[in-house]
Structure formats: C-alpha cells, structure tokens
C-alpha positions in Angstrom: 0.0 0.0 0.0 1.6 3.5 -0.3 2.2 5.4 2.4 0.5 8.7 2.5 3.4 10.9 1.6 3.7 9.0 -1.7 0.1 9.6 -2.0 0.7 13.3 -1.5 3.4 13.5 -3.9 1.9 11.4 -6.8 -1.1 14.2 -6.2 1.3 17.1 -6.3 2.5 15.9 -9.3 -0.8 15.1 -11.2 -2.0 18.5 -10.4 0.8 19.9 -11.5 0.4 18.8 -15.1 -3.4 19.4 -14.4 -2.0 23.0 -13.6 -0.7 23.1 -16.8 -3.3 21.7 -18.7 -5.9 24.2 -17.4 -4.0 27.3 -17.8 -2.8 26.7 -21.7 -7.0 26.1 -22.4 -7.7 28.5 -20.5 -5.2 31.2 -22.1 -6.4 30.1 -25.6 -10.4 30.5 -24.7 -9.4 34.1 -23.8 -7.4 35.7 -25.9 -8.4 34.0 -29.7 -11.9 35.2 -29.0 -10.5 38.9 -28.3 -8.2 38.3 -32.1 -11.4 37.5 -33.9 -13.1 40.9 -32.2 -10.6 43.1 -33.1 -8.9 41.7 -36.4 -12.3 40.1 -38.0 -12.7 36.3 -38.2 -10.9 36.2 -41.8 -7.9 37.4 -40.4 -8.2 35.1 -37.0 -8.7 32.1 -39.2 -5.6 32.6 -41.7 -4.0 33.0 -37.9 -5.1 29.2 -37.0 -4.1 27.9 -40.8 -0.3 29.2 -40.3 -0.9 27.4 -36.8 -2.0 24.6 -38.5 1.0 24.3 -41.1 3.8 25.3 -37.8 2.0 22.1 -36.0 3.1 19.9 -38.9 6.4 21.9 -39.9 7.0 22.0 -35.8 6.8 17.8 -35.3 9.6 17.6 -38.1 11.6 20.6 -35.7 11.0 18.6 -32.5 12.1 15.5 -34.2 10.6 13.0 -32.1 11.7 14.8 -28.9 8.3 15.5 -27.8 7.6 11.5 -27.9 10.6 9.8 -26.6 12.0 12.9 -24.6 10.7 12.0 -21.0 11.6 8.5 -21.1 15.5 9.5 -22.2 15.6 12.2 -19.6 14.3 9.5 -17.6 17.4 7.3 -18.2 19.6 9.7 -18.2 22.1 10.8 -15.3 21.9 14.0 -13.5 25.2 14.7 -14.7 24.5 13.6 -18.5 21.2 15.9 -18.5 22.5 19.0 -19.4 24.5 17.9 -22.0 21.2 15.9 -23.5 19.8 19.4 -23.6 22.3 21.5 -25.4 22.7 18.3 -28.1 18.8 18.9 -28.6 18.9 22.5 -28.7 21.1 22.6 -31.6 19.8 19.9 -33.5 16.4 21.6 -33.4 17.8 24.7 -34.1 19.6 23.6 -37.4 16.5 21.9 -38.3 14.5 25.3 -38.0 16.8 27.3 -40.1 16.6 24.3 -42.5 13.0 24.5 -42.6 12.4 28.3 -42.3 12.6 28.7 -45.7 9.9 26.2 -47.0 7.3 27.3 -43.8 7.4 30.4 -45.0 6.6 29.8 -48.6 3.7 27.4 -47.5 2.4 30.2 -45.6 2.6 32.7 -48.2 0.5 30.3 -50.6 -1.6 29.4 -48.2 -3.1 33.0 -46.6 -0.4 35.1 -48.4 -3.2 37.6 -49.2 -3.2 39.0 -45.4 0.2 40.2 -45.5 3.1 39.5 -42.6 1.3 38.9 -39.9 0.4 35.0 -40.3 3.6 34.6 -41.3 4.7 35.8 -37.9 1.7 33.8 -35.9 3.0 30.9 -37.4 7.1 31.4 -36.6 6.0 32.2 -33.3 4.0 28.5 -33.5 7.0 27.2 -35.0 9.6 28.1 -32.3 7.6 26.6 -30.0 9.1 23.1 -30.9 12.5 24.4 -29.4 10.8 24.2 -26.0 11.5 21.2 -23.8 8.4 20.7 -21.9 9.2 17.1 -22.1 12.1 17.5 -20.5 10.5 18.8 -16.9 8.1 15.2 -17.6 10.9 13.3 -17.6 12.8 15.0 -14.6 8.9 14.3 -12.7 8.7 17.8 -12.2 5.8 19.7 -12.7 5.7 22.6 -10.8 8.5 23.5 -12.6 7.1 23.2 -16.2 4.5 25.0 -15.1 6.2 27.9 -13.7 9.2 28.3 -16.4 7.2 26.8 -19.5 3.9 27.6 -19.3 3.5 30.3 -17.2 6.1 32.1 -20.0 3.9 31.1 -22.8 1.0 32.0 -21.2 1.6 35.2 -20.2 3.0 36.0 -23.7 0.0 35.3 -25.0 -1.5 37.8 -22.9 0.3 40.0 -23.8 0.8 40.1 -27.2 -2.8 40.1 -26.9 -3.3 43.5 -25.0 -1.0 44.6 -27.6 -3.2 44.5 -30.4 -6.1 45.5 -28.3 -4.3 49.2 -27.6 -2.9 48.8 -31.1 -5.1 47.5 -33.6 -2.5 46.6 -35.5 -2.1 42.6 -36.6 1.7 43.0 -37.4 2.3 44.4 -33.6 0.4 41.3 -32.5 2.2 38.8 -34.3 5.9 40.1 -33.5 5.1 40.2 -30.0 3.9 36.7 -30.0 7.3 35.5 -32.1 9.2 37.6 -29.1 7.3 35.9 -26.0 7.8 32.5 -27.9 11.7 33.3 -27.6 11.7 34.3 -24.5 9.9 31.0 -23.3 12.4 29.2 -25.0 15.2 31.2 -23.0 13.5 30.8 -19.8 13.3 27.4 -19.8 16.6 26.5 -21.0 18.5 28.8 -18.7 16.2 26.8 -15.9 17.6 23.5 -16.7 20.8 23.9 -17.9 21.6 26.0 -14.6 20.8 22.9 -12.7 22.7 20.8 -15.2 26.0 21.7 -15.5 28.9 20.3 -17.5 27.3 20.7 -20.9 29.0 22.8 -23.9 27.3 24.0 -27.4 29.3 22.1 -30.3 28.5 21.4 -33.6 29.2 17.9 -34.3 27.7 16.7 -37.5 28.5 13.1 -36.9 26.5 13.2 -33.6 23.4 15.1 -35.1 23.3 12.6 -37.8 22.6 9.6 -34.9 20.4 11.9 -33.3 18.1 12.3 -36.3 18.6 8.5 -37.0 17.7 7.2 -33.8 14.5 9.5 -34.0 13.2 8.6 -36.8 10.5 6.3 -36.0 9.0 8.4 -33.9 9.1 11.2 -35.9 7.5 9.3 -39.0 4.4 8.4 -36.5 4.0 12.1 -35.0 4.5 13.8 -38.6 1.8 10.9 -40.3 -0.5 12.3 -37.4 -0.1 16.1 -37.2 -0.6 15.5 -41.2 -3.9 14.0 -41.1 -5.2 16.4 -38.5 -3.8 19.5 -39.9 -4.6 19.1 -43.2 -8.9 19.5 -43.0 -8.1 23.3 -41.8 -5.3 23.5 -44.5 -7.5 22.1 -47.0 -10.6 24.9 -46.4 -8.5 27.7 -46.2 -6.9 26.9 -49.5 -9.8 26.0 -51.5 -13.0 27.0 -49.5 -11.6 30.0 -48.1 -15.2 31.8 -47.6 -16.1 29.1 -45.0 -12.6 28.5 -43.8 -13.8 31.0 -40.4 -16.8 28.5 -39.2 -14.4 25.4 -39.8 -11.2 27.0 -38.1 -13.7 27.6 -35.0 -15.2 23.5 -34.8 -11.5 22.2 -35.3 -10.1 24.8 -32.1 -12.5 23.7 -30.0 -12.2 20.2 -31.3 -8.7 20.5 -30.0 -9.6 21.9 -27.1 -12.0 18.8 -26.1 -9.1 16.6 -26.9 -6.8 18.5 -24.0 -9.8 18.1 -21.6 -9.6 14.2 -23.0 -5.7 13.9 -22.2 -6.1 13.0 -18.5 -7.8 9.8 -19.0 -4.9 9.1 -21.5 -2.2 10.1 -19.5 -3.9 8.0 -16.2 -4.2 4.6 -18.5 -0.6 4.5 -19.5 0.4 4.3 -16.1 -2.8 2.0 -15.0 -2.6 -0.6 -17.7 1.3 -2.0 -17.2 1.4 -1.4 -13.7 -0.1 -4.8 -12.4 0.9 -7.9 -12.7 0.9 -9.7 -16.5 -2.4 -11.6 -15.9 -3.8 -8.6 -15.3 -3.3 -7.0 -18.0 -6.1 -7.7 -20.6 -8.6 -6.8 -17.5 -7.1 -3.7 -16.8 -7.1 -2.8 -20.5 -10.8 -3.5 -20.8 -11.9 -1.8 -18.1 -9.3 1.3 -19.5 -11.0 1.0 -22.7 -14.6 1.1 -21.5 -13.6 4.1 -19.7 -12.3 6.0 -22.0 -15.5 5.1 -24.3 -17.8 6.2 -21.6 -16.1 9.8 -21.3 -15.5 10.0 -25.2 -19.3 9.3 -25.7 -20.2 12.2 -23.1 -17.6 14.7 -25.2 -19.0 13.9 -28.3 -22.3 14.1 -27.5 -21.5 17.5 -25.4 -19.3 18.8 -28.7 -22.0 18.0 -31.2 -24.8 20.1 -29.0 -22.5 23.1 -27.8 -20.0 24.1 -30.0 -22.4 25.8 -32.8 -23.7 28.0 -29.9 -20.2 28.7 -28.2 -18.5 29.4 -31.3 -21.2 32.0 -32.1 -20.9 33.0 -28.2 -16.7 33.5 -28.7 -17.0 35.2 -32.0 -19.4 37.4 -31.3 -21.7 36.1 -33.8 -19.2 36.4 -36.3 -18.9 32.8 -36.8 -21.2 30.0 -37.6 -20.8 26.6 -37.1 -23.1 24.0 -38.1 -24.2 21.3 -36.6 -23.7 18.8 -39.6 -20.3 20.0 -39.0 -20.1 19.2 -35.1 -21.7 15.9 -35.4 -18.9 14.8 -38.0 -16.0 16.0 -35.3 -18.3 15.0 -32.5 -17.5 11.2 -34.3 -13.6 12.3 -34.4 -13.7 13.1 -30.8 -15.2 9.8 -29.8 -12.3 7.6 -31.9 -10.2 9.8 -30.5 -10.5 9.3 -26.7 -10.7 5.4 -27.9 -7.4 5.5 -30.4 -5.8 7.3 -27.3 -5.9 4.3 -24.4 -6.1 1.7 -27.3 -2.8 2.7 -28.9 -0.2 4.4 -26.0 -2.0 2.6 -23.5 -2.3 -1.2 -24.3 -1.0 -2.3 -27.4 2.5 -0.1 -26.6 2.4 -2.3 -23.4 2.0 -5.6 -24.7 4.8 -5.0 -27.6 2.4 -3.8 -30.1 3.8 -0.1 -31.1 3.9 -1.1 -34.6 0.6 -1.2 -35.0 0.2 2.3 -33.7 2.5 3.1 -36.3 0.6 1.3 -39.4 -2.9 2.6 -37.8 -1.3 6.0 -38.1 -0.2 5.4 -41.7 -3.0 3.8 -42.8 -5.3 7.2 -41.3 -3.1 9.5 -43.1 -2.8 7.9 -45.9 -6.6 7.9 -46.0 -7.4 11.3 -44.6 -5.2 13.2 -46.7 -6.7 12.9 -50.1 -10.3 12.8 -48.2 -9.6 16.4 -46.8 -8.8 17.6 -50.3 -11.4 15.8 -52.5 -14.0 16.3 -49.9 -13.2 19.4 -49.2 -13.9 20.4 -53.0 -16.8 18.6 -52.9 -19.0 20.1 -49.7 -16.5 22.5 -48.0 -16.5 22.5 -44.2 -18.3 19.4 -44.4 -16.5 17.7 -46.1 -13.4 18.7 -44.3 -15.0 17.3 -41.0 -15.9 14.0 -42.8 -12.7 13.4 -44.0 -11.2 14.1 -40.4 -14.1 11.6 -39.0 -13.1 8.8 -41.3 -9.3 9.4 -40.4 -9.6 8.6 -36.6 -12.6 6.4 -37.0 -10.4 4.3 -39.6 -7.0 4.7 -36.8 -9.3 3.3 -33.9 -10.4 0.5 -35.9 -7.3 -1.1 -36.9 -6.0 -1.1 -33.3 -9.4 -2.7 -32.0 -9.1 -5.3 -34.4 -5.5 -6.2 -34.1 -5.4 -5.7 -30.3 -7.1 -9.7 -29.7 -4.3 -10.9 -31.7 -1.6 -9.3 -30.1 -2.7 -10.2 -26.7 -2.8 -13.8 -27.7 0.9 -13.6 -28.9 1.6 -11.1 -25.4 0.0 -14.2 -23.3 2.0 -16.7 -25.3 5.3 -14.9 -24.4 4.7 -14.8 -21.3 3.6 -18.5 -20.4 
C-alpha cells in the first residue's frame, strides 16, 4: 500500500500537469476570441491555418523529442542531463533554419493575401518546438514546467494580446507573439541547464546525424499524425476560403475537447502495465470502457455546444453547423478510444507497430479525403474526412489488439 506521503506526492504531481493543462486552455479561450473581435474572423482564421502548417512543420523541428523525450531524460544521469539538452537545442535549431525557408513559402500560398502577420503567428507556432516541456516530464517535475514553461507562454499570450487591443495593428500582434515565444524558450533552457552543468554547445555533425537517426520512428508516427489532423483546416482555407472562419472555430475547440480528453490518457498509460501480467487484458478492458464512456459524453456535449459557443466566442461572427459538429463529435469519440487503445495497451503488450501502421493507414486515407471532400462540400467535407481518419485509426487497433494479446499471453507462459 503507499504510504500517505507517496500519495501526496503522486497528487502534487498530477495536479501539477493538471496546472498546466488548465492554464494553456484557459489562455487560448481568452485571448483567440479577443483576435477575432478586433482583427475580424478572416484574419483570425488565416491565424489558425499558419498554426495549423507550424504544427506539422513544428513535429519535423521537435524531431521526435516530444515522444521519446521524457523516457530519455528518464534514463539519463543528472550529470549527462544537461549535455542531452544543449545536443537537442542545436539539432532543433539547425532543423529550424533548415526548414524556415519552405514554412514560410507554404504560408505565403496558403493565406499570403493577409500580409506578414500570419507569417509571424506561425514562426512564433514554430519556435515553440524548441521548448522542452518534455524534459521537466521526464525530470517528474511539474511545478517546474509549469512555472518556467507555461507560465512564459501564457503570459506572452496575454500580452501580445493586449498589444493588439491598444494597437489595432495585426503585425504588432504577431511580433510580440514571435518575441514571447523566444523568450519562453530562453526561460526554460536557462532553468535546466543552470541545474545541469557540465554541458558545452558544439556542432558535431556526426552526432546530429545519430540523433536524427535514432528518432526517426518516432518522428515518422508524430508527422503521419499532425498530417492528417492539420490538413482539414489546411484544405478549407486553401480552396473554400469563404467558409474557412466557421471550420477553423469547430477544429479549435475540437482541439480543445481533446486536451480536456488527455487525462484519461495520461492515467491509462500508467494504469494498464502497472499490475501484474495476468492482469493486463482486464485492466485494458476496463481502461477501454472508460475512456469510451467519457469519449461518448464529449462527443455528445461537442456536437450540442459548439455551434452555440462558437457564435458565443465570436461574437456572432462565426457559424458553425451542426452537420459539422456531429462529423468532429465522431472524431472526438475515436479519438479518446485510439488514445488508451494505442499508447496505453497495445504499446504495453509489444504492439507499437501497429500504432504506427494505424497512423499510416489514417493518413494515408485522410489526406486525399480532406482535399477531394473538401472540393466537394466544403466545411463538411473537411469534417468528414477528419471523421473517417480517426474512425479508420481506432479501428485497426481494436481489431488487431485480440491478436496481439494472444501472442503477449504466449510470451509470457
């Protein structure tokens, strides 16, 4: 049984992520609804598609950091710790100025016709992937990542914010959020490399070409996945670009519902491989039927609220219908599924392959859906094409998730 300090610090911790969580969701719910009142919901939703493109361009920047980060820090000494920073640092670095170039052509296509400042939304987007949140998981210290990474980004938000409320002026807006993205950066790296010493900045081309190497898995599996969800918003804002506000609006609070979703996630990888081997498949069935349970109440609570929020946060400015919520309303359901069903058991019984393939498989599908249905029926057929994605992702690990644990209970007999 654990004693009841343990209990107190496995709670300190929990909330501290919580912490983190809630103040991110919270920032966003503020401040994107202020953008849209004083820069117009064309402008706010060219905003979101540079997001959208800096969220794929950012996974190939993070480089499968975000994914196996915690575990390595994990591993790693103290001493070692710093130096695993820097070595990140300038990898991700050299893959930014790699990538700068194309980002910002993408960009220009995409919403070139409003000028610098989505350019600069999305750099600031963008330089988010040199952050190391996943660094304070690793080092179990949440307090920490909330006070020296989000707290940073957070209150740059804010502020860049209140910048373009006093001066109206988009440009002034983005800059000061590409700024208060740098400076999060900063504050965070100076916080952990101050408490790991013995580290030095070199270029060593040999070593960054086994860093890239040994992340390249991962990478492939994030950058299948940020491709299939990005590219719906991509999709309308290139070719529907008249309806492009109302979708941008459903898939922000579609990510939004996902956060609230993470929890149950987050609770399951730890619950599902922490008892003993013949517990396993039990613990996985009950995780499963939870996370069904709570996806069904988000779906059904997205499909009925978000055409009346959305209106609510815009102002009016904004419609979303409810064709369209019912289609991500599906997403969101597969989703909390796909979410225990994939990290949670078939990564703990030696089935992370199939996590892989699923993700493939979705991408390989949703991708041409966003663009063909999106020509076809607009928003709609945006949402659809997102809907089939994760429905098709959570399918192929519930069907191959008997097998492996046949093969799992085989091994170990």
């Amino acid at each position: 049984m654990m004693r009841n300090g343990g209990v107190l610090r496995v709670g300190a911790r929990l909330s501290g992520f919580t912490v983190s969580t809630t103040l991110t969701l919270l920032s966003g719910l503020i401040t994107f609804p202020i953008v849209i009142a004083v820069a117009g919901a064309t402008v706010w939703a060219s905003f979101a598609a540079a997001q959208s493109l800096a969220t794929v361009f950012g996974v190939l920047v993070g480089y499968g950091w975000g994914i196996l980060g915690p575990a390595q820090v994990a591993m790693t000494l103290s001493s070692h710790r710093g130096q695993f920073l820097a070595d990140s640092l300038i990898t991700r670095a050299l893959l930014l100025l790699l990538l700068s170039v194309p980002f910002s052509a993408l960009v220009i296509l995409l919403v070139g016709d409003q000028g610098l400042a989505p350019i600069l939304v999305g750099f600031a987007t963008l330089l988010a992937a040199l952050a190391s949140p996943w660094f304070y998981a690793g080092e179990a210290r949440p307090w920490r990542l909330v006070f020296f990474s989000t707290a940073p980004a957070v209150i740059g938000s804010l502020v860049a914010c209140g910048v373009l409320v006093v001066s109206r002026d988009v440009i002034a807006y983005g800059g000061t959020q590409l700024l208060a993205a740098a400076a999060a950066v900063v504050v965070q790296s100076v916080d952990i490399l101050k408490r790991h010493r013995g580290y030095s900045f070199r270029f060593a081309p040999h070593r960054i070409g086994l860093r890239l190497r040994d992340g390249l898995p991962a990478v492939l599996t994030a950058i299948m996945a940020a491709l299939y969800v990005n590219a719906p918003l991509i999709a309308v804002t290139a070719i529907a670009p008249s309806v492009a506000p109302g979708y941008a609006m459903a898939d922000r609070l579609f990510r939004y519902t996902k956060a609230f979703l993470a929890p149950f996630s987050q609770y399951a990888q730890g619950y599902v491989p922490a008892g003993a081997p013949a517990e396993r498949k039990s613990r996985a069935t009950r995780a499963l039927i939870g996370s069904s349970i709570a996806g069904a109440i988000a779906a059904i609570t997205f499909a009925v609220l978000v055409p009346p929020v959305g209106s609510l946060l815009s102002s009016g400015e904004i419609s979303v219908s409810y064709l369209v919520s019912g289609l991500l309303a599906l997403a969101v359901l597969a989703v909390s599924i796909s979410s225990v069903s994939g990290l949670s058991v078939l990564a703990s019984i030696g089935g992370s392959r199939y996590i892989a393939v699923s993700t493939f498989v979705g991408a390989c599908l949703g991708i041409p859906a966003a663009i063909c249905l999106t020509l076809l029926a607009g928003a709609v057929g945006a949402a659809t094409s997102m809907a089939v994605a994760e429905v098709v992702v959570v399918s192929i690990q519930l069907i191959v998730l008997p097998v492996m644990f046949r093969r799992w209970n085989e091994r170990e007999q």
